[in-house]
C-alpha positions, 0 to 999 in steps of 0.5 A: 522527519525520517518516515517509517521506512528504513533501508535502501529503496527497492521493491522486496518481495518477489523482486528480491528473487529475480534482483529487480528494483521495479516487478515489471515485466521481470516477475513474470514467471514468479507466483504472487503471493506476499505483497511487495514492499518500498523500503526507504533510505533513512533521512527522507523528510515528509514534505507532503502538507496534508494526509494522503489518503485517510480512507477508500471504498472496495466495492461497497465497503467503506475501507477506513484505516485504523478502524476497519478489519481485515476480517470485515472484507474477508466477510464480504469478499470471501474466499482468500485466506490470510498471509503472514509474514514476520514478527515485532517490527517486521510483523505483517498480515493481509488478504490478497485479491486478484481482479480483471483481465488482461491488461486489467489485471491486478492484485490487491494486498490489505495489509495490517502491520504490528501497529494495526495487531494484524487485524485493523488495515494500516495499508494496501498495495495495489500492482499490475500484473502480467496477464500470463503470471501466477497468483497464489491460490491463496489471494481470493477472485474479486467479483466482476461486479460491485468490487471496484476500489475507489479512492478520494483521489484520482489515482490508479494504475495506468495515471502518467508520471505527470497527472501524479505530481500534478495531483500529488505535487512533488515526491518527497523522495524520487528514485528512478520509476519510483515515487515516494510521497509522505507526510507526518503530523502530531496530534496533541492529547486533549486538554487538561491530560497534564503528561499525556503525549498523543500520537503522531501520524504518518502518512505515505503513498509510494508508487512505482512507474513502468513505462511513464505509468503507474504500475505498483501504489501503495498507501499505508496510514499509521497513528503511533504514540 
């Protein structure tokens, strides 16, 4: 089955500017704002067995997609404004925020796409970011304290290529740094709805190495009927 990813596969975004296909260490002068994306080429399969990663908690607040808000976050960890970029298929809307410091240092996206309507999160993305780069002013600091994002698996920035596929297994598709995993399933209408379809779910998890770690994770779930 094709993912939800169309096109060639590179990191867009503030990569497009500087012609990058991995944002590491190249964007280091350009400013963060738009979160970066992993456009796929048509025709890869989804050959992860099992959903990726259905839920995840940031700090105290259990994220999970589909069914919690944007708005829900921004309550608790206010002080960003929200971006948007878009329209129809192309539509995305998220909140921004950076956390830690030097080597620690990231910025995470919430992000809601058309499916989500711009207000359930659909998906996050998560990267590393040089010590001296430019956040916007827009994307919100993360206390130092109590903020922490946890997902179910044991995966963040800085894990080896090789704990990756050993969690993971083997991408469904691979290109240079970058790892894409996706799996997709169909879930029947109940019984005795005689005509209904539905929906099916696609889930992915896309990551982009620097130096044989993780230097850029996103995740996205989405239900579509």
């Amino acid at each position: 089955m094709v993912t939800t990813r169309p096109a060639s596969l590179s990191i867009t975004s503030l990569a497009a500017a500087a012609g990058c296909l991995v944002p590491w260490p190249c964007l280091s002068a350009q400013t963060y704002w738009q979160p970066p994306q992993v456009l796929w080429p048509r025709g890869v399969l989804a050959t992860v067995p099992n959903v990726l990663l259905r839920e995840f908690n940031l700090g105290s607040v259990r994220i999970r997609f589909n069914e919690t808000t944007l708005a829900t976050v921004g309550d608790t960890f206010p002080g960003g404004r929200y971006g948007q970029s878009g329209d129809a298929g192309d539509y995305l809307r998220w909140l921004c925020y950076v956390s830690g410091a030097g080597a620690e240092r990231s910025v995470l996206w919430l992000q809601s796409d058309e499916m989500g309507g711009g207000t359930w999160v659909m998906g996050f993305a998560l990267q590393q970011v040089p010590e001296t780069a430019s956040v916007d002013s827009r994307c919100a600091n993360l206390p130092a304290s109590g903020s922490a994002l946890q997902l179910p698996k044991p995966l963040r920035l800085g894990t080896t290529r090789s704990e990756v596929v050993r969690l993971l297994g083997p991408p469904s598709y691979e290109h240079g740094d970058t790892l894409a995993y996706a799996h997709e399933h169909h879930v029947p209408p109940p019984q005795g709805k005689a005509g209904a379809y539905g929906y099916d779910v696609t889930s992915e998890v896309d990551l982009v190495l620097s130096g044989d770690r993780v230097m850029s994770l996103q995740v996205w779930y989405l239900e579509s009927t």
